[in-house]
N, C-alpha and C positions, 0 to 999 in steps of 0.2 A: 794488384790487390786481390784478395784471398774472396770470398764468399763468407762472410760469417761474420755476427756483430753488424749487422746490418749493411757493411762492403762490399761494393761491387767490385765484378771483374774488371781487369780493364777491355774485355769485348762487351761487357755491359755499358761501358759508357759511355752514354748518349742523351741528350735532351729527353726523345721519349723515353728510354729507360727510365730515368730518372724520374719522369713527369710519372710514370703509371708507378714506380714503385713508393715514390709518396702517397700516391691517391692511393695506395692500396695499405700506409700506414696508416693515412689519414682515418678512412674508412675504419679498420681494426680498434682506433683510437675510440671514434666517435661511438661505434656500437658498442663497446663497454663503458662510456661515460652516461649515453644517451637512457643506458637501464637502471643508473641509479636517482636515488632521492637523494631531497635536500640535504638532509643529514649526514650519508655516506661521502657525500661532494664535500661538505663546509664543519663540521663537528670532528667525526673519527680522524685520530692523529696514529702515527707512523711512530716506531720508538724515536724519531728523530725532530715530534714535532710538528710533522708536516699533514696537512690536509692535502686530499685531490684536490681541493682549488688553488693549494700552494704547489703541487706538482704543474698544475694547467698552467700556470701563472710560469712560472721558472721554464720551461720549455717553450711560451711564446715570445720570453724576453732575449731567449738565446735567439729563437729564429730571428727576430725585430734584429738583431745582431749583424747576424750573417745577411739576409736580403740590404741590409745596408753597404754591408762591404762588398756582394756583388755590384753595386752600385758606384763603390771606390768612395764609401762614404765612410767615416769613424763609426764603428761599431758601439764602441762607451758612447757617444752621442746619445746615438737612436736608442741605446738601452737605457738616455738620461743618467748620463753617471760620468764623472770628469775622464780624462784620457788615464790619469794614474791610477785608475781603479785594477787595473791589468796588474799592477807591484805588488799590489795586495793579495793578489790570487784569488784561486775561481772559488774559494769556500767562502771569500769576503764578497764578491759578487754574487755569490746564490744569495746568504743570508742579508744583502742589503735589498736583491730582488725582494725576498718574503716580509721583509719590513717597510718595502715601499708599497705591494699591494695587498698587505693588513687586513688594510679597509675595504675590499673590491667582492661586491658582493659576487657570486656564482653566476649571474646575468653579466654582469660586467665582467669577465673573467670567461666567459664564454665569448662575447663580443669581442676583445683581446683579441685571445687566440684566432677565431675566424679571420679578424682581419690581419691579421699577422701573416697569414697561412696566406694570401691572398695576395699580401706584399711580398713575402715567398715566393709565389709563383709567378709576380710578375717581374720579378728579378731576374728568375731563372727563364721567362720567356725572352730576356734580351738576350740572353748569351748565347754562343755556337756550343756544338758538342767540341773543338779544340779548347774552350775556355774550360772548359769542366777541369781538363787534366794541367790546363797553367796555375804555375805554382801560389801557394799564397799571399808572397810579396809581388805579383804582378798586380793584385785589388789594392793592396795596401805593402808600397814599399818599405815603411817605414816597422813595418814589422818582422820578428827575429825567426820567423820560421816559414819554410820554401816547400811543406810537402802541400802536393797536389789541391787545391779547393774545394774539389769533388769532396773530401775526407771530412772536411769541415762542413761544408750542405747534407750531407750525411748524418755526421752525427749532430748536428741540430736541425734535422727534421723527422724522418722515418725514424734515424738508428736510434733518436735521442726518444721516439714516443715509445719504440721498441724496451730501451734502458731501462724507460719511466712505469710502463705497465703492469711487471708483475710487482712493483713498492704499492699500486694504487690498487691494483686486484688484493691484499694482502690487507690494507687499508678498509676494502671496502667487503673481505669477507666474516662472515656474520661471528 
């Protein structure tokens, strides 16, 4: 793996690698969430729609995702959505994310993600640094694709706040 889009090398990976370079997405995340007001969180839309609370929202549903499957748990489970939601594709999975938390005010939606983030890392506190690089049918056999898991905790945690920040910076400038 290359360095770029949020990828690590593969001398990058490792448990603490991993652990400091979320907490340093996390971080990046929170101090431009933590400067806005009510209004830039929950009002201003994106040409697509979307508020910062619908980005917050969409990025802890993925992670609830993945700390599941590190678990060897159904991912459409923990994101509450039947197993065939995967046929339908990730555009019908975002847009039913943003229509299941509609309603979620910016405290609840903050809540989410925190504890999201949490179950996140206690997922990734079970596993060895070999688990990082086993492939993605070793969490979940029954699924069609083998590249490394690492790629996937990646980009639904750091890579994905990384993806999401300049939509919600752009969102949120005046």
């Amino acid at each position: 793996m290359e360095e770029n889009g949020g990828k690590m090398t593969d001398n990058e990976i490792t448990i603490a690698n991993l652990k400091t370079r979320m907490e340093h997405g996390w971080r990046e995340l929170w101090d431009f969430l933590n400067d806005l007001e009510e209004e830039d969180l929950t009002k201003k839309r994106d040409h697509a729609g979307w508020t910062i609370k619908d980005h917050i929202v969409h990025i802890a549903f993925w992670e609830i995702g993945i700390a599941a499957l590190l678990k060897k748990r159904s991912r459409t489970a923990a994101m509450g959505f039947p197993a065939n939601m995967w046929d339908m594709g990730v555009d019908a999975i975002n847009a039913a994310i943003q229509t299941r938390s509609k309603g979620l005010s910016w405290v609840e939606v903050k809540a989410l993600m925190e504890e999201t983030h949490e179950r996140m890392l206690e997922a990734i506190n079970a596993l060895t640094d070999e688990d990082l690089t086993r492939p993605y049918t070793y969490f979940d056999p029954a699924a069609n694709t083998s590249e490394p898991v690492i790629e996937y905790i990646v980009g639904n945690s750091f890579g994905h706040y990384e993806e999401h920040l300049p939509w919600m910076r752009a969102i949120a400038a005046p």
